[in-house]
C-alpha positions in Angstrom: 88.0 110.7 80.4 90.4 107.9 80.1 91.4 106.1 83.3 95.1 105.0 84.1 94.2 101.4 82.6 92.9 103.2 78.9 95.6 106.1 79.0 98.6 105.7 77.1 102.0 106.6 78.8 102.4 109.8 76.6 98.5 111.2 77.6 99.6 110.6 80.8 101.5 113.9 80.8 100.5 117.5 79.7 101.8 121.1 79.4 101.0 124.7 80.1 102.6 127.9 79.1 102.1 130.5 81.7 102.3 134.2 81.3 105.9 134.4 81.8 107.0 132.1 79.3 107.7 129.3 81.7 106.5 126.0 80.9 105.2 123.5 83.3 104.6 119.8 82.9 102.3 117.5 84.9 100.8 114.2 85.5 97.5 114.4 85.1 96.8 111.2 87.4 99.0 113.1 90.2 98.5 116.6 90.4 101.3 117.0 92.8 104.0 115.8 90.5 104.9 118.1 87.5 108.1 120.2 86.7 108.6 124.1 85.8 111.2 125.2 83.5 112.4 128.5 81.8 114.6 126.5 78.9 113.9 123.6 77.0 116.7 120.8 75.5 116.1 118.2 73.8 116.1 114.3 74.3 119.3 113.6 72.7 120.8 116.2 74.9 119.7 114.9 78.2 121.0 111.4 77.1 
């Protein structure tokens, strides 16, 4: 497993899909920081 000095900034983060269709994002280092959602935009459209 990589540690926070190996990980790159983008491994730092993953996803899961649960049964309702929602996604959730996380921080693997922090398991009490992620963010759940029911629609998704894009990164031009949050700039």
């Amino acid at each position: 497993m990589a540690t926070n000095e190996t990980r790159s900034e983008t491994s730092r983060y993953d996803e899961l899909e649960i049964a309702n269709g929602d996604v959730v994002i996380y921080d693997v280092d922090n398991h009490r920081a992620w963010i759940q959602s029911d629609r998704t935009v894009t990164g031009e459209d949050m700039a």
